[in-house]
C-alpha positions in Angstrom: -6.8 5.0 -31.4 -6.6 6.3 -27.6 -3.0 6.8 -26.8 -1.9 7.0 -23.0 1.0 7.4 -21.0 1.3 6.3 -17.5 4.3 7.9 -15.9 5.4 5.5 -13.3 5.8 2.0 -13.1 5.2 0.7 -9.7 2.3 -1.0 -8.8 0.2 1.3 -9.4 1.4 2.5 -12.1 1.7 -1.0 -14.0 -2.1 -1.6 -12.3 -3.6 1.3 -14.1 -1.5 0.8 -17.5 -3.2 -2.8 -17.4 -6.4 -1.9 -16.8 -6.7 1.0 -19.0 -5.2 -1.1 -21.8 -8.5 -3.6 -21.1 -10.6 -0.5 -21.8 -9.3 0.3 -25.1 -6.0 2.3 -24.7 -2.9 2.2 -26.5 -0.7 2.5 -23.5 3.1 2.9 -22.9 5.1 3.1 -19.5 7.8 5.7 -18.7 10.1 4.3 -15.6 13.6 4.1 -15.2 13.4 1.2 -13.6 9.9 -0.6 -13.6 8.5 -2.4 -11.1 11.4 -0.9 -8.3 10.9 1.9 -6.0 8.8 1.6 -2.5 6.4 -0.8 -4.3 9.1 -3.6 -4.3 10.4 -3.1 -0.4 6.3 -3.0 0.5 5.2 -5.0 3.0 1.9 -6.0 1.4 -0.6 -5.2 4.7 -4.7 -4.7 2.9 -5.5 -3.3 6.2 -8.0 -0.4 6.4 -9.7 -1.4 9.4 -7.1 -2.4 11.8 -5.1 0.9 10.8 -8.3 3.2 11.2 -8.5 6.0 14.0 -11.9 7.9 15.1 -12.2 10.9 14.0 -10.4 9.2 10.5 -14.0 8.3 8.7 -12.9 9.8 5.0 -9.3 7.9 5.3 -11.6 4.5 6.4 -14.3 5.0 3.7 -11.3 4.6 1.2 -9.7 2.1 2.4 -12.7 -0.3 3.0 -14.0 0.6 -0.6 -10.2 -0.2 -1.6 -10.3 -3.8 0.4 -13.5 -4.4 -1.4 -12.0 -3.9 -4.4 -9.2 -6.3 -4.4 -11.0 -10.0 -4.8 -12.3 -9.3 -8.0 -8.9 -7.6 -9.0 -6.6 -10.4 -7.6 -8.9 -13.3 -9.4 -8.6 -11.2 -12.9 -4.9 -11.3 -12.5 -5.0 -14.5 -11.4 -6.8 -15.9 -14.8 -4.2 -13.3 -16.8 -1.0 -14.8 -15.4 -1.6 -17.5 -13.4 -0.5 -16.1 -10.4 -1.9 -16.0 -7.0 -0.8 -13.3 -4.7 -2.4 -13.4 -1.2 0.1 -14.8 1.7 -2.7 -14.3 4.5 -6.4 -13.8 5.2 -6.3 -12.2 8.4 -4.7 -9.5 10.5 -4.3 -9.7 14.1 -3.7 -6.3 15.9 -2.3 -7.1 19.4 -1.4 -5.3 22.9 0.9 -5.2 25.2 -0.3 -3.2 28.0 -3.8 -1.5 29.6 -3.6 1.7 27.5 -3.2 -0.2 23.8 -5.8 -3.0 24.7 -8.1 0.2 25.6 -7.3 1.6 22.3 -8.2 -2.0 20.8 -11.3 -1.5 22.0 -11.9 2.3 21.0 -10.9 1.4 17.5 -13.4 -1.6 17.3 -16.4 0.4 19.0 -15.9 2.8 16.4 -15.6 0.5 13.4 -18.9 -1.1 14.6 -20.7 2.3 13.5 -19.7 1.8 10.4 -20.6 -1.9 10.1 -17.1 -3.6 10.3 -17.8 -6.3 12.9 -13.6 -7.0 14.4 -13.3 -9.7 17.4 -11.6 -8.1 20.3 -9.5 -10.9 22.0 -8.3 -11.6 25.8 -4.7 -13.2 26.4 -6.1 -16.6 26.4 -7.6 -15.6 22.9 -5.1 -14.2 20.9 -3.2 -17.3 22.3 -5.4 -19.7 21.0 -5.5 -18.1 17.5 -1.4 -17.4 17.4 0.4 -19.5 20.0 3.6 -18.1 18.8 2.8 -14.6 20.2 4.9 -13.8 23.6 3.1 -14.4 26.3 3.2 -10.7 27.2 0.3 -10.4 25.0 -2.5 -8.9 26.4 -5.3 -8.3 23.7 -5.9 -9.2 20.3 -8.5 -7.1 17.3 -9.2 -9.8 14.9 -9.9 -8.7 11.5 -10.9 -11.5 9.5 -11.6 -9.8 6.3 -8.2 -7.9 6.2 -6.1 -10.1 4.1 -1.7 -9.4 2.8 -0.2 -10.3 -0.4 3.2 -10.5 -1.6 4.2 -7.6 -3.3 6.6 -9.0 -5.3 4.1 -11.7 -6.6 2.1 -8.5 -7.6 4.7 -6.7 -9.5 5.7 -10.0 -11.7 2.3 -10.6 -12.2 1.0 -7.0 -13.1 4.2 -6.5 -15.4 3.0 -9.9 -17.0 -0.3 -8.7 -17.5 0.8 -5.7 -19.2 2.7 -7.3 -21.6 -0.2 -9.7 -22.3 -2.6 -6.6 -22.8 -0.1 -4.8 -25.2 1.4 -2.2 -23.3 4.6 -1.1 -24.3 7.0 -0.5 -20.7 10.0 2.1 -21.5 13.0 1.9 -18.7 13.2 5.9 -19.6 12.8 9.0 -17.2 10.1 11.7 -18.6 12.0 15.2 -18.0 8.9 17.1 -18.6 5.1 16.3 -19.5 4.6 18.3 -21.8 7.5 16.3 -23.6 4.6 13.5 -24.1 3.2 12.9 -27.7 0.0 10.9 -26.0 -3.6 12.0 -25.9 -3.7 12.1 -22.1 -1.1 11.1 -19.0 -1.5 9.6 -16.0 1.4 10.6 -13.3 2.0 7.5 -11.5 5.4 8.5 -10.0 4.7 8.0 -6.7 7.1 10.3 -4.6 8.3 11.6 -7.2 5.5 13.3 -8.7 5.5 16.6 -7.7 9.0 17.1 -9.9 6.9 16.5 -13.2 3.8 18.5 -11.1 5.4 21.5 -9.0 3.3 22.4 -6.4 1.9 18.9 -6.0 0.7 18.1 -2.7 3.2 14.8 -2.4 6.6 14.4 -0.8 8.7 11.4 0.2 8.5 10.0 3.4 11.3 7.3 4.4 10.4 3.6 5.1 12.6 0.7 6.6 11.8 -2.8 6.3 13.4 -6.4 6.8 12.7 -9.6 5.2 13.7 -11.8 7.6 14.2 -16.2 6.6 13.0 -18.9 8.1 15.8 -21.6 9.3 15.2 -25.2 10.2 13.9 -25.8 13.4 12.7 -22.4 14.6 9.3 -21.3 15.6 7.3 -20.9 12.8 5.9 -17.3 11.2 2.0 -16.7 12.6 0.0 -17.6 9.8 -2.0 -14.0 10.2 -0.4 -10.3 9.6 0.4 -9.3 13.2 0.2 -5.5 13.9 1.3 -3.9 17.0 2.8 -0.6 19.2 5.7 -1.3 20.9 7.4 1.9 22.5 4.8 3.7 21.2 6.8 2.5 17.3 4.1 0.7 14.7 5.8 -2.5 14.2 4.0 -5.6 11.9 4.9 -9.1 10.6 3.3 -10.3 7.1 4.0 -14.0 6.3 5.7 -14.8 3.3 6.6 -18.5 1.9 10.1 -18.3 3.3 9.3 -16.1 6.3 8.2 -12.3 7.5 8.6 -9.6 6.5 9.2 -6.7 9.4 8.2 -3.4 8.9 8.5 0.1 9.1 9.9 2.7 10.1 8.7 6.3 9.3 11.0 9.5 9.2 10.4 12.5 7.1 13.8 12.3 5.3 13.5 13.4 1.8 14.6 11.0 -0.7 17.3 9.0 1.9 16.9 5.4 1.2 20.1 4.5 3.6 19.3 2.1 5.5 20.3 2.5 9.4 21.6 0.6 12.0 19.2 2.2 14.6 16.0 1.7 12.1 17.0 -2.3 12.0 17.7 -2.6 15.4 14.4 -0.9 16.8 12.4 -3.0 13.9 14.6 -6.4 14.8 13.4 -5.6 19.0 10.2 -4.6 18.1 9.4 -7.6 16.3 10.8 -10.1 18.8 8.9 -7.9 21.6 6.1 -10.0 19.4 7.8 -13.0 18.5 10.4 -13.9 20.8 11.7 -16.7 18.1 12.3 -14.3 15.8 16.3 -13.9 16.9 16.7 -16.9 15.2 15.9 -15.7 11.6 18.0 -15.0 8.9 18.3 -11.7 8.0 17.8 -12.0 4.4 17.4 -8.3 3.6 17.3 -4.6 5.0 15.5 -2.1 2.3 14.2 1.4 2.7 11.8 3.2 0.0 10.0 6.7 -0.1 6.7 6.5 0.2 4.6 8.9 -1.5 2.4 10.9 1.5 -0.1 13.2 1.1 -1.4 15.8 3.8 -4.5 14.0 4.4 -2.9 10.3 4.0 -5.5 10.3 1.1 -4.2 9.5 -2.8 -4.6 12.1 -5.7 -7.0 10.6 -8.1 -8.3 13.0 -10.9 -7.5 15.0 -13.5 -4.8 17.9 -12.9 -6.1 20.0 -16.2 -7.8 18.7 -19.9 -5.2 16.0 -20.4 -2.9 14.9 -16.8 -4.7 12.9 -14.8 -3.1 12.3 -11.3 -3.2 8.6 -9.9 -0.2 9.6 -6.8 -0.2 10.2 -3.5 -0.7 6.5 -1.7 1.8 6.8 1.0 1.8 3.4 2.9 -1.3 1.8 1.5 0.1 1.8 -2.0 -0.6 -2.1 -2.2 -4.4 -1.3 -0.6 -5.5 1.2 -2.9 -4.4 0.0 -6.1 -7.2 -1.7 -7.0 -9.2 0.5 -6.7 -7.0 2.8 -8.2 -7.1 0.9 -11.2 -10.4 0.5 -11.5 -11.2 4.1 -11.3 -8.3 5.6 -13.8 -9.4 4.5 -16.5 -13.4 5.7 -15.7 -12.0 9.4 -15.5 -10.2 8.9 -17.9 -13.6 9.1 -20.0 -14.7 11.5 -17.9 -16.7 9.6 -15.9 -16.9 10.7 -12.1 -17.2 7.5 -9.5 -18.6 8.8 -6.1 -15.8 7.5 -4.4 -13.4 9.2 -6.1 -14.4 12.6 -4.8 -12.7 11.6 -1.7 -9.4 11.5 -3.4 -10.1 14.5 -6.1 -7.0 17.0 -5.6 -9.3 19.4 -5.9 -9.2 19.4 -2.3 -6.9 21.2 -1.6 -8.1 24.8 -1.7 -4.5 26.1 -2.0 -3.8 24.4 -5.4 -5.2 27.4 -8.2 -8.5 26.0 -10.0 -8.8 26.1 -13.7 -12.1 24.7 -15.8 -10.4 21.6 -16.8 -8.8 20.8 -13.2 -5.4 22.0 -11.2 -2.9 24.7 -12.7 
Protein backbone atom coordinates (compact mmCIF):
# COMPACT_ATOMS: atom_id res chain seq x y z
CA UNK A 1 0.00 0.00 0.00
CA UNK A 2 1.19 3.58 -1.42
CA UNK A 3 0.38 6.05 1.26
CA UNK A 4 0.29 9.94 0.24
CA UNK A 5 -0.39 13.13 1.77
CA UNK A 6 -1.52 16.11 -0.09
CA UNK A 7 -0.98 19.15 2.02
CA UNK A 8 -3.60 21.51 0.88
CA UNK A 9 -7.00 21.26 0.06
CA UNK A 10 -8.01 23.70 -2.55
CA UNK A 11 -8.60 22.83 -5.87
CA UNK A 12 -5.74 21.70 -6.57
CA UNK A 13 -5.10 20.20 -3.89
CA UNK A 14 -8.46 18.05 -3.66
CA UNK A 15 -7.79 17.61 -7.79
CA UNK A 16 -4.50 15.86 -7.30
CA UNK A 17 -5.72 13.78 -4.03
CA UNK A 18 -8.49 12.47 -6.46
CA UNK A 19 -6.60 11.66 -9.22
CA UNK A 20 -3.75 10.09 -7.43
CA UNK A 21 -6.27 8.04 -5.47
CA UNK A 22 -7.45 6.63 -9.11
CA UNK A 23 -3.87 5.59 -9.57
CA UNK A 24 -3.55 3.46 -6.69
CA UNK A 25 -2.80 5.69 -3.57
CA UNK A 26 -3.92 5.65 -0.18
CA UNK A 27 -4.38 9.34 0.15
CA UNK A 28 -5.37 11.72 3.08
CA UNK A 29 -5.84 15.66 3.02
CA UNK A 30 -4.28 18.00 5.61
CA UNK A 31 -6.37 21.62 5.49
CA UNK A 32 -7.73 23.53 8.08
CA UNK A 33 -10.38 24.39 6.22
CA UNK A 34 -10.90 22.41 2.83
CA UNK A 35 -12.08 23.59 -0.14
CA UNK A 36 -11.71 27.66 1.30
CA UNK A 37 -8.81 29.82 0.53
CA UNK A 38 -8.38 31.82 -2.96
CA UNK A 39 -9.87 28.67 -4.72
CA UNK A 40 -13.43 29.53 -3.37
CA UNK A 41 -13.37 33.61 -4.11
CA UNK A 42 -11.87 32.42 -7.86
CA UNK A 43 -13.34 33.74 -10.63
CA UNK A 44 -13.15 30.62 -12.75
CA UNK A 45 -11.59 32.38 -16.31
CA UNK A 46 -9.75 29.03 -18.52
CA UNK A 47 -8.09 31.76 -20.41
CA UNK A 48 -4.52 31.21 -21.69
CA UNK A 49 -4.87 32.77 -24.86
CA UNK A 50 -6.68 35.95 -24.34
CA UNK A 51 -4.29 36.56 -21.13
CA UNK A 52 -1.03 35.73 -23.29
CA UNK A 53 1.68 38.57 -24.09
CA UNK A 54 4.67 38.28 -26.76
CA UNK A 55 7.57 37.64 -25.53
CA UNK A 56 5.35 35.13 -22.87
CA UNK A 57 5.73 31.78 -25.19
CA UNK A 58 6.78 29.31 -21.95
CA UNK A 59 3.72 31.02 -19.77
CA UNK A 60 1.34 30.26 -23.13
CA UNK A 61 2.71 26.74 -23.86
CA UNK A 62 1.27 25.96 -20.29
CA UNK A 63 -1.64 27.33 -20.30
CA UNK A 64 -2.90 26.02 -23.74
CA UNK A 65 -1.60 22.47 -22.73
CA UNK A 66 -3.60 23.21 -19.39
CA UNK A 67 -6.95 24.29 -21.51
CA UNK A 68 -6.41 21.14 -23.44
CA UNK A 69 -6.49 19.31 -20.56
CA UNK A 70 -9.69 20.28 -18.98
CA UNK A 71 -12.55 18.46 -21.26
CA UNK A 72 -11.52 15.24 -20.56
CA UNK A 73 -11.05 16.23 -16.78
CA UNK A 74 -14.50 18.06 -16.50
CA UNK A 75 -16.39 14.99 -18.26
CA UNK A 76 -14.54 12.37 -15.68
CA UNK A 77 -15.86 14.48 -12.92
CA UNK A 78 -18.88 14.83 -14.46
CA UNK A 79 -19.58 10.83 -14.58
CA UNK A 80 -18.07 10.79 -10.70
CA UNK A 81 -20.50 13.28 -9.32
CA UNK A 82 -22.88 14.22 -11.62
CA UNK A 83 -21.88 17.64 -11.77
CA UNK A 84 -21.34 19.87 -14.68
CA UNK A 85 -19.15 22.80 -14.07
CA UNK A 86 -18.71 25.09 -17.23
CA UNK A 87 -20.82 28.53 -16.97
CA UNK A 88 -19.41 29.68 -20.51
CA UNK A 89 -17.71 28.64 -23.81
CA UNK A 90 -16.20 31.73 -24.84
CA UNK A 91 -14.13 34.75 -23.79
CA UNK A 92 -14.49 38.01 -25.35
CA UNK A 93 -11.45 40.37 -24.76
CA UNK A 94 -12.74 43.93 -25.61
CA UNK A 95 -11.27 47.73 -26.14
CA UNK A 96 -11.96 50.83 -25.42
CA UNK A 97 -9.73 53.02 -27.17
CA UNK A 98 -6.85 52.95 -30.32
CA UNK A 99 -3.98 51.81 -28.11
CA UNK A 100 -5.94 48.53 -26.50
CA UNK A 101 -7.62 47.55 -29.92
CA UNK A 102 -3.85 47.81 -31.31
CA UNK A 103 -2.83 45.54 -28.55
CA UNK A 104 -5.88 43.25 -29.54
CA UNK A 105 -4.41 42.90 -32.60
CA UNK A 106 -0.62 42.35 -31.49
CA UNK A 107 -1.78 39.67 -29.14
CA UNK A 108 -3.78 37.78 -31.90
CA UNK A 109 -0.83 38.20 -34.68
CA UNK A 110 1.20 36.58 -32.18
CA UNK A 111 -1.09 33.80 -31.12
CA UNK A 112 -1.44 32.95 -34.91
CA UNK A 113 2.36 31.74 -34.77
CA UNK A 114 1.54 29.40 -32.55
CA UNK A 115 -1.60 28.15 -34.21
CA UNK A 116 -4.42 29.71 -32.01
CA UNK A 117 -6.70 31.15 -34.71
CA UNK A 118 -8.73 34.25 -32.23
CA UNK A 119 -11.36 36.62 -34.32
CA UNK A 120 -10.46 40.17 -33.94
CA UNK A 121 -13.83 42.16 -33.95
CA UNK A 122 -14.82 45.91 -35.06
CA UNK A 123 -17.55 47.85 -32.89
CA UNK A 124 -20.28 46.61 -35.02
CA UNK A 125 -18.88 43.05 -34.24
CA UNK A 126 -18.39 42.77 -30.80
CA UNK A 127 -21.94 44.30 -30.85
CA UNK A 128 -23.44 41.72 -32.69
CA UNK A 129 -21.98 38.99 -30.50
CA UNK A 130 -22.75 40.98 -26.95
CA UNK A 131 -25.30 43.71 -27.47
CA UNK A 132 -25.07 44.39 -23.81
CA UNK A 133 -21.54 45.84 -24.14
CA UNK A 134 -21.40 49.86 -23.88
CA UNK A 135 -21.42 51.30 -26.88
CA UNK A 136 -17.97 52.72 -26.18
CA UNK A 137 -16.68 49.54 -27.32
CA UNK A 138 -14.28 49.67 -29.86
CA UNK A 139 -12.76 46.08 -30.62
CA UNK A 140 -13.42 42.67 -29.62
CA UNK A 141 -10.62 39.21 -29.66
CA UNK A 142 -12.95 36.32 -29.71
CA UNK A 143 -11.61 33.24 -28.30
CA UNK A 144 -13.98 30.59 -28.87
CA UNK A 145 -12.17 27.80 -27.32
CA UNK A 146 -11.50 29.64 -23.93
CA UNK A 147 -14.32 28.45 -21.90
CA UNK A 148 -15.18 29.53 -17.45
CA UNK A 149 -16.47 27.30 -14.89
CA UNK A 150 -17.89 27.85 -11.55
CA UNK A 151 -15.51 27.43 -9.02
CA UNK A 152 -17.59 26.55 -6.46
CA UNK A 153 -19.32 23.77 -8.66
CA UNK A 154 -15.63 22.47 -8.85
CA UNK A 155 -14.83 22.45 -5.26
CA UNK A 156 -18.25 20.42 -4.31
CA UNK A 157 -17.71 18.29 -6.94
CA UNK A 158 -13.89 17.48 -6.50
CA UNK A 159 -14.52 17.14 -2.64
CA UNK A 160 -17.28 14.60 -3.84
CA UNK A 161 -15.05 12.77 -5.87
CA UNK A 162 -12.64 12.34 -3.22
CA UNK A 163 -14.73 10.94 -0.94
CA UNK A 164 -16.03 8.52 -3.68
CA UNK A 165 -12.29 7.50 -4.48
CA UNK A 166 -11.49 6.89 -0.66
CA UNK A 167 -9.53 9.70 0.36
CA UNK A 168 -9.56 10.58 3.81
CA UNK A 169 -9.80 14.89 4.13
CA UNK A 170 -8.47 16.03 7.72
CA UNK A 171 -9.59 19.87 8.68
CA UNK A 172 -5.92 19.85 10.52
CA UNK A 173 -2.87 22.23 9.85
CA UNK A 174 0.56 20.26 9.21
CA UNK A 175 3.23 22.22 11.43
CA UNK A 176 6.07 20.58 9.76
CA UNK A 177 6.60 17.81 6.92
CA UNK A 178 8.65 15.94 8.31
CA UNK A 179 5.74 15.47 10.95
CA UNK A 180 4.14 13.12 8.01
CA UNK A 181 4.04 9.35 8.56
CA UNK A 182 3.18 8.90 4.52
CA UNK A 183 5.54 7.45 1.81
CA UNK A 184 5.64 10.72 -0.08
CA UNK A 185 3.84 14.44 0.12
CA UNK A 186 2.58 16.60 -2.10
CA UNK A 187 2.54 20.48 -0.92
CA UNK A 188 -0.55 21.82 -2.23
CA UNK A 189 -0.75 24.92 0.08
CA UNK A 190 -0.99 27.30 -2.32
CA UNK A 191 0.33 30.67 -0.70
CA UNK A 192 1.14 29.19 1.91
CA UNK A 193 3.70 26.87 0.96
CA UNK A 194 6.77 28.34 1.41
CA UNK A 195 6.07 28.10 5.48
CA UNK A 196 6.16 24.19 5.30
CA UNK A 197 9.13 24.80 2.29
CA UNK A 198 11.40 27.94 3.36
CA UNK A 199 13.04 29.30 0.67
CA UNK A 200 10.19 28.43 -1.65
CA UNK A 201 9.83 30.58 -4.57
CA UNK A 202 5.91 31.48 -3.63
CA UNK A 203 4.36 34.42 -1.86
CA UNK A 204 0.81 35.79 -1.55
CA UNK A 205 -0.39 38.22 -3.72
CA UNK A 206 -3.92 39.96 -2.79
CA UNK A 207 -7.09 39.46 -4.92
CA UNK A 208 -10.50 41.30 -4.74
CA UNK A 209 -13.56 40.08 -6.27
CA UNK A 210 -17.48 40.64 -6.33
CA UNK A 211 -20.19 38.46 -7.04
CA UNK A 212 -22.67 40.63 -8.10
CA UNK A 213 -26.95 39.23 -8.46
CA UNK A 214 -29.07 39.48 -11.01
CA UNK A 215 -32.49 41.37 -10.15
CA UNK A 216 -35.72 41.32 -12.19
CA UNK A 217 -35.79 43.38 -15.02
CA UNK A 218 -32.27 44.38 -15.56
CA UNK A 219 -30.03 43.80 -18.51
CA UNK A 220 -28.96 40.49 -18.58
CA UNK A 221 -25.11 39.06 -17.86
CA UNK A 222 -23.23 38.53 -21.59
CA UNK A 223 -23.35 34.99 -22.02
CA UNK A 224 -19.30 35.03 -22.84
CA UNK A 225 -16.41 35.83 -20.07
CA UNK A 226 -15.68 39.56 -20.99
CA UNK A 227 -12.08 40.66 -20.30
CA UNK A 228 -10.97 44.18 -20.56
CA UNK A 229 -8.29 47.32 -19.50
CA UNK A 230 -10.01 50.04 -18.21
CA UNK A 231 -7.57 52.78 -16.63
CA UNK A 232 -4.93 50.74 -17.57
CA UNK A 233 -6.77 48.08 -14.37
CA UNK A 234 -7.59 44.28 -15.78
CA UNK A 235 -11.16 44.12 -15.10
CA UNK A 236 -13.46 40.81 -16.26
CA UNK A 237 -17.02 39.45 -15.96
CA UNK A 238 -17.69 35.46 -15.86
CA UNK A 239 -21.42 34.51 -16.02
CA UNK A 240 -22.72 32.60 -13.25
CA UNK A 241 -26.56 31.13 -12.94
CA UNK A 242 -27.56 34.13 -10.78
CA UNK A 243 -25.15 36.68 -12.21
CA UNK A 244 -21.23 37.87 -12.64
CA UNK A 245 -18.87 37.58 -11.00
CA UNK A 246 -16.31 40.86 -11.14
CA UNK A 247 -12.83 40.53 -10.66
CA UNK A 248 -9.61 41.40 -9.54
CA UNK A 249 -7.72 43.41 -8.12
CA UNK A 250 -3.87 42.75 -7.63
CA UNK A 251 -1.69 44.32 -4.78
CA UNK A 252 1.39 42.67 -3.30
CA UNK A 253 -0.02 42.71 0.26
CA UNK A 254 1.11 39.76 2.11
CA UNK A 255 -1.59 37.70 3.62
CA UNK A 256 -4.32 40.91 3.88
CA UNK A 257 -7.59 39.51 2.77
CA UNK A 258 -9.51 42.94 4.01
CA UNK A 259 -11.48 43.81 1.61
CA UNK A 260 -11.46 47.69 0.60
CA UNK A 261 -13.61 50.29 -0.22
CA UNK A 262 -11.28 51.61 -2.99
CA UNK A 263 -10.73 47.86 -4.54
CA UNK A 264 -14.83 47.56 -4.85
CA UNK A 265 -15.34 50.79 -6.07
CA UNK A 266 -12.55 50.75 -8.89
CA UNK A 267 -13.88 46.91 -9.77
CA UNK A 268 -17.84 48.18 -9.40
CA UNK A 269 -16.66 51.33 -12.18
CA UNK A 270 -14.64 49.25 -14.13
CA UNK A 271 -17.16 46.80 -14.66
CA UNK A 272 -20.01 49.19 -15.61
CA UNK A 273 -17.24 51.10 -17.91
CA UNK A 274 -18.33 47.45 -19.71
CA UNK A 275 -21.71 46.98 -18.74
CA UNK A 276 -23.37 50.04 -18.06
CA UNK A 277 -26.47 47.93 -16.47
CA UNK A 278 -24.45 46.57 -14.06
CA UNK A 279 -25.45 49.52 -11.27
CA UNK A 280 -28.39 47.74 -11.04
CA UNK A 281 -27.06 44.40 -9.50
CA UNK A 282 -27.10 43.25 -6.26
CA UNK A 283 -24.07 43.16 -4.47
CA UNK A 284 -24.29 39.73 -3.17
CA UNK A 285 -20.57 39.49 -2.03
CA UNK A 286 -17.10 41.25 -1.71
CA UNK A 287 -14.17 38.54 -1.07
CA UNK A 288 -10.37 38.84 -1.35
CA UNK A 289 -7.88 35.66 -1.33
CA UNK A 290 -3.96 35.29 -1.73
CA UNK A 291 -3.08 33.96 -4.57
CA UNK A 292 -0.12 31.88 -4.75
CA UNK A 293 2.59 33.74 -7.43
CA UNK A 294 5.56 32.62 -8.55
CA UNK A 295 8.42 34.75 -10.24
CA UNK A 296 7.78 33.55 -13.61
CA UNK A 297 3.79 33.33 -13.21
CA UNK A 298 4.65 29.59 -13.84
CA UNK A 299 3.48 26.71 -11.02
CA UNK A 300 6.03 24.48 -9.12
CA UNK A 301 5.44 20.97 -10.26
CA UNK A 302 8.12 18.34 -9.24
CA UNK A 303 9.74 16.79 -6.70
CA UNK A 304 11.48 19.09 -3.94
CA UNK A 305 13.88 15.97 -2.69
CA UNK A 306 13.21 11.76 -2.58
CA UNK A 307 9.81 12.16 -1.08
CA UNK A 308 8.02 16.16 -1.35
CA UNK A 309 6.75 16.68 -4.44
CA UNK A 310 5.66 20.34 -5.01
CA UNK A 311 2.21 20.90 -6.94
CA UNK A 312 2.18 25.17 -5.72
CA UNK A 313 2.78 28.10 -7.22
CA UNK A 314 -0.55 28.81 -9.59
CA UNK A 315 -1.06 32.34 -8.90
CA UNK A 316 -4.29 33.46 -10.83
CA UNK A 317 -4.77 30.55 -13.13
CA UNK A 318 -5.23 28.16 -10.19
CA UNK A 319 -8.66 26.96 -11.90
CA UNK A 320 -6.62 26.73 -15.50
CA UNK A 321 -3.97 24.62 -14.50
CA UNK A 322 -5.45 22.13 -12.34
CA UNK A 323 -6.09 19.79 -14.68
CA UNK A 324 -3.36 19.44 -15.84
CA UNK A 325 -1.92 19.55 -12.53
CA UNK A 326 -3.72 16.59 -11.70
CA UNK A 327 -2.96 14.66 -14.38
CA UNK A 328 0.75 15.19 -14.03
CA UNK A 329 1.12 14.60 -10.03
CA UNK A 330 0.43 11.50 -9.85
CA UNK A 331 3.01 10.55 -13.12
CA UNK A 332 5.93 11.98 -10.96
CA UNK A 333 4.87 10.72 -8.48
CA UNK A 334 6.18 7.35 -10.11
CA UNK A 335 8.80 9.05 -11.36
CA UNK A 336 7.77 9.48 -14.60
CA UNK A 337 8.85 12.86 -16.34
CA UNK A 338 5.95 14.37 -18.79
CA UNK A 339 7.72 16.86 -21.29
CA UNK A 340 5.54 19.44 -20.26
CA UNK A 341 6.34 19.39 -16.90
CA UNK A 342 9.81 20.64 -17.39
CA UNK A 343 8.31 23.99 -17.85
CA UNK A 344 7.06 24.04 -14.35
CA UNK A 345 10.10 21.86 -12.66
CA UNK A 346 11.41 24.20 -9.70
CA UNK A 347 14.46 23.28 -10.70
CA UNK A 348 14.43 26.39 -12.42
CA UNK A 349 15.39 28.40 -10.33
CA UNK A 350 19.16 28.37 -10.24
CA UNK A 351 19.19 30.05 -6.76
CA UNK A 352 17.36 27.18 -5.04
CA UNK A 353 20.57 24.57 -3.87
CA UNK A 354 20.39 21.20 -5.98
CA UNK A 355 20.57 17.95 -4.34
CA UNK A 356 20.41 14.26 -6.39
CA UNK A 357 16.86 13.69 -5.47
CA UNK A 358 15.59 17.41 -6.20
CA UNK A 359 15.60 20.97 -4.09
CA UNK A 360 17.29 21.39 -0.49
Amino acid sequence: MRTLAVVGGGAVGLAVAWQAAETGWTVTVFDPAPGSGASYVAGGMLAPLSEGWPGEDRVLAFGAAALDAWPAFAERLRAVTGESVFVADETLTVALDGADAADLRTVADWLAGFGHDLRVLDRAGVRAVEPVLARTVRAGLLATTEPAIDNRRVLRALTAACTAAGVEIRAEAVAALDDLPHDRVVLAAGAHSADLWPGLPVRPVKGEILRLRQRPGVSPAPSRVIRARVHGRQVYLVPREDGIVVGATQYEAGFDTTVTVGGVRDLIADAEAILPGISEYELAEANAGSRPGTPDNLPLLGPLDDRVLAATGHGRNGMLTLALTATLVPALLDDESPAIAEIASPQRFPALQLSPGGIR
